[in-house]
C-alpha positions in Angstrom: -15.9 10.4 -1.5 -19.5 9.6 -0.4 -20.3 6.0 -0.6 -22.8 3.6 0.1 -23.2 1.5 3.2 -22.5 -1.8 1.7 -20.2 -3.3 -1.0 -19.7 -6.8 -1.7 -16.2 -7.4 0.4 -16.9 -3.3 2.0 -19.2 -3.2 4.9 -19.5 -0.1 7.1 -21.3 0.0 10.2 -22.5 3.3 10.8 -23.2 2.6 14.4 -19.2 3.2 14.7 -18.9 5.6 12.2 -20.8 8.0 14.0 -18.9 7.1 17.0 -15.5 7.5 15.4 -17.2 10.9 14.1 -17.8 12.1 17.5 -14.5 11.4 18.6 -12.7 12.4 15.9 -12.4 15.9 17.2 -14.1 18.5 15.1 -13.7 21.5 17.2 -10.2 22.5 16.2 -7.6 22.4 19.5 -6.0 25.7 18.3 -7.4 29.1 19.5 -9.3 31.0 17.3 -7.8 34.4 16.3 -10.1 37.5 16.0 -11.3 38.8 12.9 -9.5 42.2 12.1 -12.7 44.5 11.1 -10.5 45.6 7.7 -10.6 42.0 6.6 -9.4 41.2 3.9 -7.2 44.1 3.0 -4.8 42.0 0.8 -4.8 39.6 -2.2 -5.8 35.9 -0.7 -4.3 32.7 -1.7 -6.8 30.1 -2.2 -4.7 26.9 -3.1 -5.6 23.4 -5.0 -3.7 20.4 -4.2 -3.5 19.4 -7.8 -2.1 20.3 -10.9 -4.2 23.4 -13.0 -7.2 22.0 -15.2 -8.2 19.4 -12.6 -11.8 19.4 -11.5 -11.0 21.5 -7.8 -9.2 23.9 -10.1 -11.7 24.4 -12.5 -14.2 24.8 -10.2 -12.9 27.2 -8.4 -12.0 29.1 -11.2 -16.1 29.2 -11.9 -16.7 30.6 -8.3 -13.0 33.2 -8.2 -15.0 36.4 -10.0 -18.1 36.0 -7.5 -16.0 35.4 -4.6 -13.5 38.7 -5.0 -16.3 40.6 -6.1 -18.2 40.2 -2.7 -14.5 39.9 -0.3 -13.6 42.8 -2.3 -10.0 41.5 -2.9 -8.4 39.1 -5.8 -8.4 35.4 -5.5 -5.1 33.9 -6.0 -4.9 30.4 -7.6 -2.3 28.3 -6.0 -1.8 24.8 -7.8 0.3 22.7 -5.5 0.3 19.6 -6.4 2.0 16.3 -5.3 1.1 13.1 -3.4 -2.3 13.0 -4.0 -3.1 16.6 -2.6 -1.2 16.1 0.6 1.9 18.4 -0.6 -1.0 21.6 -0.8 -2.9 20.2 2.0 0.1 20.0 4.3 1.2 23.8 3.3 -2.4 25.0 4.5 -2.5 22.8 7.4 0.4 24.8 8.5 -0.4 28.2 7.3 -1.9 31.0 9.8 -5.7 31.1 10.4 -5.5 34.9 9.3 -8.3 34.3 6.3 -5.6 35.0 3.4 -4.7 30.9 3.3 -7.7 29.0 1.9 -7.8 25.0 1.1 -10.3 24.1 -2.0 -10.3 20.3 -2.8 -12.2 16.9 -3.1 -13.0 13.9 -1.5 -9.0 13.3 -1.6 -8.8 15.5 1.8 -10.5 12.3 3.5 -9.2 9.8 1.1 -5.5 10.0 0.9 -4.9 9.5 4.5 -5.7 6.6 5.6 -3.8 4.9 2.5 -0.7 7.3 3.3 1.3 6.3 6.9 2.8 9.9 6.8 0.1 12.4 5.9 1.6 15.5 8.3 -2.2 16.5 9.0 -5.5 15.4 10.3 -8.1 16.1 8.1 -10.8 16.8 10.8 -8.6 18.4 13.6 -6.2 20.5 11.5 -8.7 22.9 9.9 -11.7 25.0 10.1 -14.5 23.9 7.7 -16.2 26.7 6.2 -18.6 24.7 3.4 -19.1 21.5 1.3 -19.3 23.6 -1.9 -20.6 20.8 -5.0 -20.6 17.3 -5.6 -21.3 15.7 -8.9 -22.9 12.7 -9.9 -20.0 10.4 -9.8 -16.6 9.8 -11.9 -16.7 8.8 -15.3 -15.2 5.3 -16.3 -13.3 6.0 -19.7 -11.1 4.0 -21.7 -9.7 4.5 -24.9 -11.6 4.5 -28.4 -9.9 1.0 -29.0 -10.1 -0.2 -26.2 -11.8 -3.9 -27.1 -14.3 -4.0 -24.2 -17.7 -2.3 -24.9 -19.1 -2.1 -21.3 -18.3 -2.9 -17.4 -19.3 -6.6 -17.7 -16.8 -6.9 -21.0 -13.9 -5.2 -19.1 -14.3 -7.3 -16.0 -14.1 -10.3 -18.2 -11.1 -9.1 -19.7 -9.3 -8.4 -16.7 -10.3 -12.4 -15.4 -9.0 -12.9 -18.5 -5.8 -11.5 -18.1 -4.9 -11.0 -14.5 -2.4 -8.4 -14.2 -2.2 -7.2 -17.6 -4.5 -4.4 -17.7 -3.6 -1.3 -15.6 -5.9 2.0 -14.6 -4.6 5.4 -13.9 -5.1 7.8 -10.7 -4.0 11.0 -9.4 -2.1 9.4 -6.1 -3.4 7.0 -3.7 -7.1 8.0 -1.9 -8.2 10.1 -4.7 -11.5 10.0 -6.6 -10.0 8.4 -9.5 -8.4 5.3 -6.6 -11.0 4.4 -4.7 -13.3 3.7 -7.3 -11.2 1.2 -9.3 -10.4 -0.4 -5.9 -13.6 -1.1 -4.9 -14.3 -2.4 -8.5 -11.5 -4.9 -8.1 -12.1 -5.7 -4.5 -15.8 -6.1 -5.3 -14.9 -8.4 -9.0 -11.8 -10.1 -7.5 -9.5 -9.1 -10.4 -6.1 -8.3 -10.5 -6.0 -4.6 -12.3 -2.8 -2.9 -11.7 -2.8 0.8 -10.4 -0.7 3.6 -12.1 0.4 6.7 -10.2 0.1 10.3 -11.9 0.9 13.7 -10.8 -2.3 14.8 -11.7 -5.6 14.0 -13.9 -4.1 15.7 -17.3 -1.4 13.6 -17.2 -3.2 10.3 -16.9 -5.8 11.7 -19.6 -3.1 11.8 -22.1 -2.3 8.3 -21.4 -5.7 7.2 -21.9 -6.3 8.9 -25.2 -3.3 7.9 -26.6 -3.6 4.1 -25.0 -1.3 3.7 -22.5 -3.4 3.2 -19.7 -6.7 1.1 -20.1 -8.8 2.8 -18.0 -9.5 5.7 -15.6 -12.0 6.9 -13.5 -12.5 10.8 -14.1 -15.3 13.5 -13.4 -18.1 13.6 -15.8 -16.7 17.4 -16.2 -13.1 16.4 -17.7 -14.7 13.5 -19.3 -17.4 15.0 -21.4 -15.8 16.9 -24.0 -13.5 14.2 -24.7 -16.2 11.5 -25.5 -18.0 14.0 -27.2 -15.1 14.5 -30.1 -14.5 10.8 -29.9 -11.2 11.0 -28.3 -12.5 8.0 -25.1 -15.2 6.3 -24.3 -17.1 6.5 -21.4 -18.6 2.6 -19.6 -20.2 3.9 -16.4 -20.6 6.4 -14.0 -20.2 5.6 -10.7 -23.0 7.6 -8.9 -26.7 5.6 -8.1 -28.4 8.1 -11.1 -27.5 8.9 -14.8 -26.0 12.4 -15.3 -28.2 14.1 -18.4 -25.2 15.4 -19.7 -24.6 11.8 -20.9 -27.5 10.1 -20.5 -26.8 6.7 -23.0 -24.0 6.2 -20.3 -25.1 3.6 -17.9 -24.1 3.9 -14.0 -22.2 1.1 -12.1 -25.7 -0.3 -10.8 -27.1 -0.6 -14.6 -23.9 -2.7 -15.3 -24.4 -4.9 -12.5 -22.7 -3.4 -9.3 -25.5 -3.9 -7.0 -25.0 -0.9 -4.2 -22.4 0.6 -5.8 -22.9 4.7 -5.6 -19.3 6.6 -5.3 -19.6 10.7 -6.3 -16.9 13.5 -5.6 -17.2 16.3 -3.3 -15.9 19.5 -3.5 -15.2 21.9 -0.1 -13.9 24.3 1.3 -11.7 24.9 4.3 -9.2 27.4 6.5 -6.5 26.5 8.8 -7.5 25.4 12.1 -7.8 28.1 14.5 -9.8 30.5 12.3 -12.2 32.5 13.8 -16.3 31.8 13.7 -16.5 35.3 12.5 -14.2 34.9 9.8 -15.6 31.1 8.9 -19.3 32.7 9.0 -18.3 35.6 6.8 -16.5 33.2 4.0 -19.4 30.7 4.4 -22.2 33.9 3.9 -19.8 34.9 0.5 -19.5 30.8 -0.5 -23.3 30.7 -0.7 -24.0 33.7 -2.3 -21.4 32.4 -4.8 -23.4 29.2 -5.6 -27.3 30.9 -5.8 -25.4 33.0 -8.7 -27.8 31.8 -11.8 -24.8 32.2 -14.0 -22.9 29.8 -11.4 -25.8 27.0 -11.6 -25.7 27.3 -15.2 -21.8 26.2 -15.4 -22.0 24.0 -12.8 -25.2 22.0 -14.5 -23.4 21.9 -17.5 -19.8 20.3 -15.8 -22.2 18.0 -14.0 -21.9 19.2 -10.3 -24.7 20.2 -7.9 -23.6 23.1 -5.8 -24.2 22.2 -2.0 -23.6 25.0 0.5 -23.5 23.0 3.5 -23.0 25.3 7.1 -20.0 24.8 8.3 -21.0 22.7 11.4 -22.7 20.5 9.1 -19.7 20.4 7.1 -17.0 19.6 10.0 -20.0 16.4 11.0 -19.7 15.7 7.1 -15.9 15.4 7.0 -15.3 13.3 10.1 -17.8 10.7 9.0 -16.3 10.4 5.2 -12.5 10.5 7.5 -14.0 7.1 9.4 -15.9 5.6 6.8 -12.4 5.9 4.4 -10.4 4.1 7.0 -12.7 1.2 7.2 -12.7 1.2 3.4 -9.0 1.3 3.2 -9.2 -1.4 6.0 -11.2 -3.8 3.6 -9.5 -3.4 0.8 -6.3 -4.0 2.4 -4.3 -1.0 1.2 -3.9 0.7 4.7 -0.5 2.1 5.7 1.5 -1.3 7.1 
């Protein structure tokens, strides 16, 4: 989850970051296997960390008909969710390097660890990064239509208000719809009490129906919903307005000086994967994402396809792994 440098209570030198980056071991330990020349001659397994309709899963469902048409072999979605995407994330970490195991998720991959003290992987060292596929322009703060505040600055004095009472949802600890409401409360010095879902859908029904006041979501999940009324939408929490709802302010507008927090999107292989085989799925990644028909969806979910190289990538992932663990550091929800 790409931040910015400075937070009122979250400061990040980047000076160390980039340190920690470099020593975080992006070259993967594990020898790289060849790349058979028939590759791929089977079905391959390309699996999400959270439950189906999420926005990795829907995502990926966009880019599945480009990406078999050019490998010349099925995609084969595999939701497996639990623990904030460490449950799917694990099952990869372990998987062979062959090309038929692929990861697809968000910021989560260098979120959840450093809030969890028994994530079985390493985030930079485990895998072989083949390509930060999209970002978008931040999550979506809903709540639900009766919900009594009417912007940021009316929710924040609620909570003051109330210390304790009102509660947020997220997907598991680390995830894009966690960090944001932390650094809100660590940032606003209120006491908002965090709710633990399986997945996104399941927290959305809360909201709609009241349960939970509040939830930060991607604009993509978020949209249709306050279109037909069913939440309403305070801020985004990117530094720009998304046009897809352009009478909703961003964090800044409300008074969050600094604040910019988006979701990423990438892509990734067990450790150990051959360049050859990385190069080939990065080459197939991109031609994905030029695919007018691909811009088109993603413009309308409110993403921005990315394409990153993969060295680029792997420089990408350790610094967001660093600069989470000084975040999780200041907010004073690292492991004990």
């Amino acid at each position: 989850m790409t931040q910015t440098s400075q937070h009122k209570g979250i400061t990040v030198n980047f000076a160390i970051l980039v340190i920690a980056a470099a020593l975080c071991g992006i070259s993967s330990s594990a020898p790289a296997q060849p790349l058979p020349k028939d590759y791929p001659n089977k079905p391959i397994r390309v699996v999400v960390p959270s439950p189906p309709g999420g926005p990795p899963d829907l995502i990926m469902r966009m880019l599945v008909p480009k990406l078999s048409a050019g490998l010349g072999q099925p995609l084969v979605l595999d939701n497996r969710a639990g623990a904030g995407g460490i449950v799917g994330t694990a099952f990869v970490a372990k998987s062979p390097p062959d090309g038929y195991t692929w990861l697809f998720t968000t910021a989560s991959h260098t979120n959840t660890p450093p809030f969890n003290k028994n994530v079985p992987f390493d985030p930079v060292r485990d895998f072989s990064h083949v390509s930060l596929v999209a970002q978008n322009f931040g999550q979506a703060l809903i709540v639900p239509p009766a919900f009594p505040a009417k912007n940021v600055q009316e929710l924040i004095a609620l909570a003051r208000q109330q210390p304790g009472k009102l509660n947020y949802g997220s997907a598991g600890v680390g995830t894009a719809s966690h960090i944001p409401a932390e650094v809100m409360k660590s940032m606003t010095g209120t006491d908002i009490l965090g709710v633990q879902y399986r997945g996104v859908a399941e927290v959305m029904t809360d909201v709609m129906t009241g349960r939970i006041e509040m939830f930060f979501v991607g604009t993509q999940i978020a949209l249709p919903l306050v279109q037909t009324g069913k939440v309403r939408a305070l801020a985004l929490t990117g530094a720009k307005r998304w046009k897809g709802m352009p009478e909703v302010p961003t964090m800044q507008e409300a008074g969050f000086k600094d604040y910019n927090i988006i979701n990423w999107f990438g892509l990734w292989l067990p450790a150990g994967a051959s360049p050859e085989l990385v190069a080939r799925l990065y080459a197939e990644t991109v031609k994905a994402l030029a695919d007018p028909e691909i811009q088109r969806q993603f413009d309308v979910q409110g993403l921005e396809a990315v394409g990153s190289k993969p060295d680029d990538f792997a420089r990408f992932v350790a610094k967001e792994s660093a600069f989470m663990i000084e975040v999780a550091r200041k907010i004073d929800a690292a492991p004990k």
